[in-house]
Every structure is written in structure tokens, then in C-alpha cells.
N, C-alpha and C positions, 0 to 999 in steps of 0.2 A: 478653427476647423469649421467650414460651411454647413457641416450635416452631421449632426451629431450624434445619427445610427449608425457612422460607419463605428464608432467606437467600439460598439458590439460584435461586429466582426473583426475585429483589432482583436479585442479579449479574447473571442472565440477562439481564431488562430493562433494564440498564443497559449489558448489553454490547452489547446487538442493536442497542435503541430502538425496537422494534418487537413488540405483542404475538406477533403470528406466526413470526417468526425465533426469539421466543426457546421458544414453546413449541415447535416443530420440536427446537431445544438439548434439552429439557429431556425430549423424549419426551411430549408430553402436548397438549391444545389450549389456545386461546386463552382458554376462558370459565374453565378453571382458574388461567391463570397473571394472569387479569382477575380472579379471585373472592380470590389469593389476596394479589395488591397493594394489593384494597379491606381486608381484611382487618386488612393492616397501617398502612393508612393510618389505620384508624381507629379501631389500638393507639397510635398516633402520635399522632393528635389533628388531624392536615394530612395533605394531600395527601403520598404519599411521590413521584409523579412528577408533571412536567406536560406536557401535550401541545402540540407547536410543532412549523410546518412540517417540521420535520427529525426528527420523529418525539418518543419521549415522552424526556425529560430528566427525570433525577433532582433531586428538591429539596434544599435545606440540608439537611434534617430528617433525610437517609437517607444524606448523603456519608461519612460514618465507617463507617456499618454498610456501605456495600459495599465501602470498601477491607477492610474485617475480613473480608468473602464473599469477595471476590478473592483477596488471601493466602491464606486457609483451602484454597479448591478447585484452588487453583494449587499448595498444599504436598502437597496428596493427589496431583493429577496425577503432580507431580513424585515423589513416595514411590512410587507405583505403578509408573511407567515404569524407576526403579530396580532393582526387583527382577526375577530372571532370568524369562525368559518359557516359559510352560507350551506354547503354542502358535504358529504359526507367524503369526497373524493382526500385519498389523503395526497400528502406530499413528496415527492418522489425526492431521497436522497440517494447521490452516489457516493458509493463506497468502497476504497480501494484498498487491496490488501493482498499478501500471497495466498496459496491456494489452500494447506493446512490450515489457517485460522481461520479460515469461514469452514472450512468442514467441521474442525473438532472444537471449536468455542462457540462460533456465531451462531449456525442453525441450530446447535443445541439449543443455543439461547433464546433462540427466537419462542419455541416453544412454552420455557417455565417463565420469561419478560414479558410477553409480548401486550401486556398493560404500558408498558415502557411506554412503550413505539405507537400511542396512538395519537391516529391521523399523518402516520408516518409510512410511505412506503417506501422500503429501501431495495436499491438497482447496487447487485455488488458485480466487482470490476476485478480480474485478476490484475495483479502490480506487481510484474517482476523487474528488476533493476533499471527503476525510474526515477529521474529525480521530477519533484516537486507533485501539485496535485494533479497535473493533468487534465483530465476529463472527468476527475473526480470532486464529490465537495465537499468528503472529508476523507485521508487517510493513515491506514496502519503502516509503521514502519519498524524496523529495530533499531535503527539510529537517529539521535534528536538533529532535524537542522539546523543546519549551521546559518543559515540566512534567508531571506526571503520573509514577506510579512506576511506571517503565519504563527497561529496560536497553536503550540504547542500542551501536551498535555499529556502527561505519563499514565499508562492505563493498566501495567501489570509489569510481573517479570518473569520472565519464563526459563528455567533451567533444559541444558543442553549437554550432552557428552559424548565421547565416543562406545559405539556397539557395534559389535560384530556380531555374523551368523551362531547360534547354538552349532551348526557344520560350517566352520570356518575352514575352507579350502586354500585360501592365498595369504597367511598370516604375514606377509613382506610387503604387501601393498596394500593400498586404500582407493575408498572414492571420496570425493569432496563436492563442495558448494563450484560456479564457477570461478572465473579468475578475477571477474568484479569484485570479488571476496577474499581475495588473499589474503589480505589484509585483518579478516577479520579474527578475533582470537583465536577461537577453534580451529579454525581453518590454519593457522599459525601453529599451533597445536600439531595437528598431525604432520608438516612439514617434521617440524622437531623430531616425532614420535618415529615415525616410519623412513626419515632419511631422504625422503623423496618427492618429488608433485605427483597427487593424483590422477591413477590408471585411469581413471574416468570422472567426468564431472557431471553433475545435474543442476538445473537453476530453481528446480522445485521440490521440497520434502519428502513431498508422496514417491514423484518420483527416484529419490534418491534410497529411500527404502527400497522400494523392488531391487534396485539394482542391486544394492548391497544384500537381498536376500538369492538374489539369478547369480550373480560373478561367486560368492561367496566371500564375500570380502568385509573391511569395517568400514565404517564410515561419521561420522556424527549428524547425530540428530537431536530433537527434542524430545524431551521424555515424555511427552504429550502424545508422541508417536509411536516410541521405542518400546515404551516402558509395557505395556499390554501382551506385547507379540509375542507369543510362547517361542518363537524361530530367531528372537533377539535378548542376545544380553550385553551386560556393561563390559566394553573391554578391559577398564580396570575395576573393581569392586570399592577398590578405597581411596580413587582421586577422587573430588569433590566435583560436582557440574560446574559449569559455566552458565556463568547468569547474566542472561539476556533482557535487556530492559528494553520495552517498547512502545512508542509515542503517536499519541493520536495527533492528528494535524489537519487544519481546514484556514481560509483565509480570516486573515483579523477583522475583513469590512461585516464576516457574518456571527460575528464575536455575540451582538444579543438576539442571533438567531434563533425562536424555541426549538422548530425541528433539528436544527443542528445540536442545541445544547440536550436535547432529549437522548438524538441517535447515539452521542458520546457518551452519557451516563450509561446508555445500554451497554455499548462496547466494555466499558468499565465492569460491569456487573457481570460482563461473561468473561471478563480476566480474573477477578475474581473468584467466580465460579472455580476456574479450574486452578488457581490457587488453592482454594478450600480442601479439592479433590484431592491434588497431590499431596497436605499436608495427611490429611485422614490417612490418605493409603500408606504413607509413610510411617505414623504412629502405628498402625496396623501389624506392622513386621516385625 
């Protein structure tokens, strides 16, 4: 390759999928990081991306060259954040996650950690039914990758069940997760339980709570959510939850990252946290 900045916009684009996201990354606009992808497409000879609903996806032609981008900018990151800081400005990590675990673990935690996190400023990213990092440089998930060079690392586990309204109006039906989910147990679960696919679906927690507190209806949630609401209880008292494990993930080239290995340890300590909580509250009763 002649110019070995275009790599950066290679990674960029592949990290986003979005011309705009990544020229935002890269400091620059779209018709650049558009002039300089034609550019190399056609040192390539093919297309080096292609456009699909889900935004633009890298072709065969360019999957080595962007792990080699990837490692390379993630070895600088990493070299960079190592050495002692001249100034007080911290570090910006992103971080991506759905929208219950930053409200009910993270911002807690930010306040009784935030020794954790210094020299750390962290940019959190909602992530709903995405695969891999994205635009992010590290993320929460509930299921461990199956692929992709990425470090892996279990941060909690978080129990889940079904509950319906204290005024439960529609005991014949439910709401669920979407259908990216079907699959998953609970969500398999109430197939079984109720005979049917869900009268309505949500892709986020929060939101799925209201609903199932508006329609009158059950639905599952995590007890992180559930378990508080005087207007929710368990639909059954003596199944057992489903236990949900969840994995932090960031690229392997930022493996002896400090800010990375710091931001993780924090994530760790607010799964924790509410590990601790739930077990209290449960000796309690």
C-alpha cells in the first residue's frame, strides 16, 4: 500500500460502518473518508466495502488489511496511554452497553469507584443488537463471542425471570425481548409458558418494564429491575431465575492497555456491587 494513512480510514470504516461515524473518529468529513476508500478500492481492483442495510461491511479483499489497522492503532493507543501523563486531561474510553446496566450498575459506580477511573474519561454508547465493538473500545454483552480477536472477560452474572403487574389484566399473554432473541432462554421460556409469541416486543429493559406495567401484562426482566417495583411481582414464586452471564470485550492489540485494563476492573466492581446487593437483600427475607 502507497500510503499508509489510508489504513486508518480502512479501520475507521470498519469500525463504525458508517461513513459519518467514522469521519467524526478520524477528525475529518465524509467526502474524505468517501475519496479515500474509492481510492483504495481501486489499488485493490474490487470494491474494498459494501453497502447493506446495516450500513457499509468490509469485503474479503480488505479483512487482513484491517486486522493489521486494528493491531497497529490499538498497539499505539496502548504504547501511548503507558507512558507517564504530561497533563491532567484524562483518557477518553468508549463504552458500550444496553441501557439498564449503565443506569442501575455503572453511574452508581461511578460515584463510590471513581478512584478506579483515574485519568480515565469514559463516553458510554448505547448497544442494542450489535455485533462486535463497533465504535466502541470496550463492550458489555450477555453472550461470550464466538469469534473475532477479542479479549474476552466475564464480569458478573445477573439473574432474570418472569413478572407480571401486582394488576395483572391479560394473564394469556405477554411481552418479550425482540425477535433477535428468540433464541434466548427466557425468551424460550415464555414461548413454552404462554403458548404463544409475544403481544408486543421491546429491545430495551426499561422500556419493556413500562410496557408490561401500561398493557398489564408479564414479561421477564432482570431482578435488578423487577425486584424494587412495588407494581411488580414474580410470576411464579418458586421457579428459580435464569442466570445470565455477561462479558466484557475490547480488541486483543489493547490487551496491556492501562486505561482499558483499569475501565474493566471498574466494570467488574459494579457487577459486583450488585451481586453483593442482591445476595444481602435476599438473606434479608
Amino acid at each position: 500500500m502507497d500510503n499508509w494513512d489510508d489504513l486508518r480510514f480502512l479501520a475507521a470504516l470498519a469500525r463504525t460502518g458508517t461513513m459519518k461515524l467514522a469521519a467524526q473518529m478520524l477528525g475529518t468529513n465524509t467526502a474524505t473518508v468517501s475519496r479515500r476508500i474509492d481510492r483504495l478500492s481501486e489499488r485493490l481492483g474490487e470494491p474494498a466495502f459494501v453497502k447493506t442495510p446495516d450500513g457499509w461491511k468490509p469485503s474479503k479483499a480488505v479483512e487482513g488489511l484491517i486486522q493489521v489497522a486494528q493491531a497497529f492503532d490499538g498497539q499505539i493507543q496502548s504504547a501511548l496511554h503507558a507512558r507517564p501523563a504530561n497533563d491532567d486531561a484524562p483518557v477518553t474510553v468508549r463504552l458500550g452497553c444496553v441501557p439498564f446496566i449503565l443506569r442501575s450498575l455503572l453511574i452508581p459506580g461511578l460515584e463510590r469507584h471513581t478512584d478506579m477511573l483515574k485519568g480515565v474519561g469514559l463516553m458510554f454508547n448505547d448497544r442494542l443488537m450489535k455485533d462486535g465493538l463497533g465504535d466502541n473500545d470496550i463492550v458489555i454483552q450477555a453472550d461470550r463471542p464466538e469469534q473475532g480477536r477479542v479479549i474476552t472477560r466475564k464480569v458478573g452474572t445477573m439473574p432474570l425471570r418472569f413478572y407480571r403487574p401486582v394488576q395483572c389484566r391479560d394473564p394469556h399473554n405477554w411481552a418479550g425481548f425482540s425477535e433477535a432473541l428468540d433464541d434466548f432462554p427466557l425468551q424460550q421460556q415464555g414461548f413454552k409458558r404462554f403458548g404463544c409469541a409475544p403481544r408486543m416486543r421491546m429491545d430495551s429493559m426499561d422500556a419493556l418494564r413500562s410496557l408490561m406495567l401500561s398493557m398489564g401484562i408479564a414479561g421477564p426482566l432482570p431482578d435488578l429491575i423487577a425486584e424494587n417495583d412495588p407494581g411488580l411481582e414474580p410470576l411464579d414464586m418458586n421457579e428459580p431465575p435464569y442466570m445470565a452471564d455477561f462479558w466484557l470485550l475490547y480488541h486483543e492489540s489493547r490487551r496491556s492497555d492501562p486505561v482499558i485494563r483499569a475501565t474493566a476492573d471498574f466494570v467488574v466492581r459494579c457487577f459486583e456491587d450488585a451481586e453483593g446487593n442482591h445476595r444481602r437483600a435476599e438473606a434479608a427475607e
